[in-house]
C-alpha positions as a Python dict, from the first residue, in 0.01 Angstrom:
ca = {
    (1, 'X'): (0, 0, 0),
    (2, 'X'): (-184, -138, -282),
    (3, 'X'): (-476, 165, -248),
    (4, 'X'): (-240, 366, -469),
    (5, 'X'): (-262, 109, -770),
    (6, 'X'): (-635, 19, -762),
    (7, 'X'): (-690, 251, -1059),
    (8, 'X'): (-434, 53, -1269),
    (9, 'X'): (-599, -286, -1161),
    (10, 'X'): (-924, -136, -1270),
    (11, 'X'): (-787, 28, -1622),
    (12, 'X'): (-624, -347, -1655),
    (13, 'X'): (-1004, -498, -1593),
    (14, 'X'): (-1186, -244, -1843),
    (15, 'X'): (-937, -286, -2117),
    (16, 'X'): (-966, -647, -2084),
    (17, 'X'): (-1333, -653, -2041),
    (18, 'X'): (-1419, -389, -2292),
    (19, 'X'): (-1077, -434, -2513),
    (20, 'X'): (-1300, -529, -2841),
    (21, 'X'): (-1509, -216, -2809),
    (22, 'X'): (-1184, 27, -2756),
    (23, 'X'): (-971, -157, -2983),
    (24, 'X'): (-1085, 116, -3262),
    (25, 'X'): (-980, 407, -3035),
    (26, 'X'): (-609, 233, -2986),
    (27, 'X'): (-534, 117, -3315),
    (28, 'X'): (-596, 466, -3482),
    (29, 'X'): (-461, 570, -3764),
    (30, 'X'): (-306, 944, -3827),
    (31, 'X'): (-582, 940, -4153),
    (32, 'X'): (-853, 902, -3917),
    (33, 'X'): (-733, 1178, -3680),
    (34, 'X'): (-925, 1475, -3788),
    (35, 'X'): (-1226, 1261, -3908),
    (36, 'X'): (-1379, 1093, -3670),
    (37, 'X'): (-1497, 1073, -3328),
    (38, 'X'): (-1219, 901, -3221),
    (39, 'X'): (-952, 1103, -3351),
    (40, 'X'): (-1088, 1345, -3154),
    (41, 'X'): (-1085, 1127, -2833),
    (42, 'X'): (-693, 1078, -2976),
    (43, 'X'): (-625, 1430, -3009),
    (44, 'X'): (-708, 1488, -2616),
    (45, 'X'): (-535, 1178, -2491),
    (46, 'X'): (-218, 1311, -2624),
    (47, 'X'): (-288, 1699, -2502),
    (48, 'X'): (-447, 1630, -2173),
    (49, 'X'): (-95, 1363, -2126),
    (50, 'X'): (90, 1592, -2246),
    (51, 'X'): (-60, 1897, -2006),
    (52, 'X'): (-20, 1646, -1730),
    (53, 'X'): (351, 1480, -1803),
    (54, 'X'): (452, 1882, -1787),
    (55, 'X'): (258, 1949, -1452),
    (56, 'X'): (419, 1654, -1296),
    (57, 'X'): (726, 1716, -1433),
    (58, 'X'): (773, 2098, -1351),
    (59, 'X'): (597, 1980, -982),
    (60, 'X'): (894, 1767, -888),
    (61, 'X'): (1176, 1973, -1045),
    (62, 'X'): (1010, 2263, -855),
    (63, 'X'): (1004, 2053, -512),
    (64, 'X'): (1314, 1934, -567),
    (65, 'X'): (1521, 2299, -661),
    (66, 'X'): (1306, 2530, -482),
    (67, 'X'): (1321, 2581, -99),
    (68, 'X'): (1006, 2570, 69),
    (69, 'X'): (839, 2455, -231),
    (70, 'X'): (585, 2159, -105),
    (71, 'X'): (290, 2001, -267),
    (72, 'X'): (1, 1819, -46),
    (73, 'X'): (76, 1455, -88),
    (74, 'X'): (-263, 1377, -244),
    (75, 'X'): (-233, 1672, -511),
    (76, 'X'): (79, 1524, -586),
    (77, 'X'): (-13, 1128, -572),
    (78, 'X'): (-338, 1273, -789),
    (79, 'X'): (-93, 1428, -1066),
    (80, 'X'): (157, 1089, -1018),
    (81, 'X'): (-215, 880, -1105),
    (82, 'X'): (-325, 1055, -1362),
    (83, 'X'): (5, 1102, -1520),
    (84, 'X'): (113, 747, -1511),
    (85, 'X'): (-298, 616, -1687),
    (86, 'X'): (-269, 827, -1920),
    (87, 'X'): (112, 709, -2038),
    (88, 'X'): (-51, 337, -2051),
    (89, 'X'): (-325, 419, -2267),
    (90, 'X'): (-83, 664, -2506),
    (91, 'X'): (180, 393, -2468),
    (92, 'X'): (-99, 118, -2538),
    (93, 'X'): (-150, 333, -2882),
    (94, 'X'): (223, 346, -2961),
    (95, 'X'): (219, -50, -2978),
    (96, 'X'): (-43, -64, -3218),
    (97, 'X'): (167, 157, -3423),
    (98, 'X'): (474, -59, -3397),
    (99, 'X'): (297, -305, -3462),
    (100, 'X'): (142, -209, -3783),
    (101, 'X'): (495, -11, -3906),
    (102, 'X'): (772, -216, -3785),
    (103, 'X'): (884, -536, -3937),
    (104, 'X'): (775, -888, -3799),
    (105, 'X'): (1120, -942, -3687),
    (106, 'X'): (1114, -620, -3470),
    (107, 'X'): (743, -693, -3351),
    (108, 'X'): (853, -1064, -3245),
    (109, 'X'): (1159, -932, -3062),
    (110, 'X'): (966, -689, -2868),
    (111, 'X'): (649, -944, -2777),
    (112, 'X'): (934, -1171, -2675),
    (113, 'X'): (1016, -920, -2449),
    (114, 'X'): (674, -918, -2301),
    (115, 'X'): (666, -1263, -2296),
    (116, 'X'): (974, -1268, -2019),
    (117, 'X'): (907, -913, -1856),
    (118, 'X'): (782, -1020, -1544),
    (119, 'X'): (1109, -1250, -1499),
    (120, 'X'): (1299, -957, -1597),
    (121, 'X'): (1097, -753, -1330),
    (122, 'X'): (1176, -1033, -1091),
    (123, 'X'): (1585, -1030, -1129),
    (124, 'X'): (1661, -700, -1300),
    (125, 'X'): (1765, -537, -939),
    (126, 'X'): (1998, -862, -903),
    (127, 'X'): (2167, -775, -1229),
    (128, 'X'): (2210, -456, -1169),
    (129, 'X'): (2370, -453, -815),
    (130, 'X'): (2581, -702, -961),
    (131, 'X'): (2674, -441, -1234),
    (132, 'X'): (2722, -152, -1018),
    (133, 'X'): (2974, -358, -842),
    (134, 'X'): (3216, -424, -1122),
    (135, 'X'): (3156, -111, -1315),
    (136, 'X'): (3359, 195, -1166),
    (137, 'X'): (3210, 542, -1140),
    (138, 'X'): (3416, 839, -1092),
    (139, 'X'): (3244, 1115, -1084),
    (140, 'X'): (3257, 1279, -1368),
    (141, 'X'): (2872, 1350, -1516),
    (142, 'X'): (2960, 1235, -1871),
    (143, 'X'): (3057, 922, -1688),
    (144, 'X'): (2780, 914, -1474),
    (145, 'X'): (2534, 897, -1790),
    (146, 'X'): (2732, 655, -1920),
    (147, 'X'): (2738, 449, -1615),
    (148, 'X'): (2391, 470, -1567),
    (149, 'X'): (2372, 357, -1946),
    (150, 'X'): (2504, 72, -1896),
    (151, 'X'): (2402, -44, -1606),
    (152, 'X'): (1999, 14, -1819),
    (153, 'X'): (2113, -210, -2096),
    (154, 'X'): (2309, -497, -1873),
    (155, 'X'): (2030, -539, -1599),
    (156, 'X'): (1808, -536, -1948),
    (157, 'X'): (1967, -750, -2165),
    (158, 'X'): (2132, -1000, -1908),
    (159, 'X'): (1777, -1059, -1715),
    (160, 'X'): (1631, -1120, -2049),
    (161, 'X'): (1871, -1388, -2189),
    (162, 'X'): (1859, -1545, -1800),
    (163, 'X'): (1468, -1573, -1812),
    (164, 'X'): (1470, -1721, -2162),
    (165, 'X'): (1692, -2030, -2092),
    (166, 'X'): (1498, -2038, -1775),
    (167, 'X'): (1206, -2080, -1947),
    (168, 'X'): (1314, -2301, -2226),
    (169, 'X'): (1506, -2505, -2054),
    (170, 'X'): (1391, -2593, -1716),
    (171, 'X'): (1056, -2759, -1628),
    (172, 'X'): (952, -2572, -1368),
    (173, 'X'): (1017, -2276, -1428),
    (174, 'X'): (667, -2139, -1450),
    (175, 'X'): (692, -2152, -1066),
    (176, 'X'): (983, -1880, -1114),
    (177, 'X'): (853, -1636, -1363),
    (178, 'X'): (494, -1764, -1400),
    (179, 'X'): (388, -1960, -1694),
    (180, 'X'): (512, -1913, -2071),
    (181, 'X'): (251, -1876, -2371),
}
């Protein structure tokens, strides 16, 4: 059910409403860290996600390896939330930095990629059961990895070259994978 998401809905709406007034906060720089208000606010983004990534972490390793170990479904959707908000807004930082420190060829390739992610979103699953059919697994957990591995970088790669003729070369497409910038 959609209840479960409202808070990233509403995160979307303030950032987008507010995004000139927090714009400071994301695009931060590691000089301004221990000089300013908003270094500050910086500082416990990263501990309090980092706190939080650990508690959710060690929750579900500990519900999944220790018998008897259960925790109340709205403790743990509670952790799952907060968790997952806070990794937008630290991930939301990390762009800014890529996009300051990385070259224009990197930054293009990677707002490309945002360009077509909801097509990739859309067909990655198709790609990848595709994949898993024609790759073999046997077993083995080095394989496994590697399996897994590539199954990541076709379903990745493949949906993203798919949605990109798509969209360049078909008309309608926008009805597909919603309209191109």
């Amino acid at each position: 059910m959609a209840l479960s998401y409202f808070s990233f809905y509403f995160l979307g709406i303030f950032f987008g409403v507010y995004f000139d007034r927090i714009k400071d906060f994301l695009n931060i720089k590691l000089s301004q860290l221990f000089k300013s208000k908003l270094g500050l606010y910086t500082i416990l983004l990263w501990m309090s996600w980092g706190i939080v990534s650990s508690i959710h972490v060690t929750a579900m390793y500990f519900s999944r390896t220790q018998v008897g170990f259960t925790l109340h479904s709205l403790m743990n959707e509670f952790i799952w939330n907060v968790h997952t908000v806070l990794s937008a807004i630290v991930l939301l930082q990390i762009s800014f930095v890529i996009y300051r420190a990385c070259s224009t060829k990197v930054v293009n390739t990677l707002m490309h990629l945002g360009v077509v992610s909801f097509g990739v979103y859309l067909i990655h699953l198709l790609i990848l059961n595709l994949a898993h059919k024609f790759i073999p697994y046997y077993g083995n957990s080095f394989l496994y990895h590697l399996y897994i591995l590539a199954g990541f970088l076709l379903s990745l790669f493949v949906s993203w070259i798919l949605v990109h003729i798509v969209l360049k070369y078909f008309k309608f497409s926008w009805m597909i994978f919603g309209a191109a910038p």
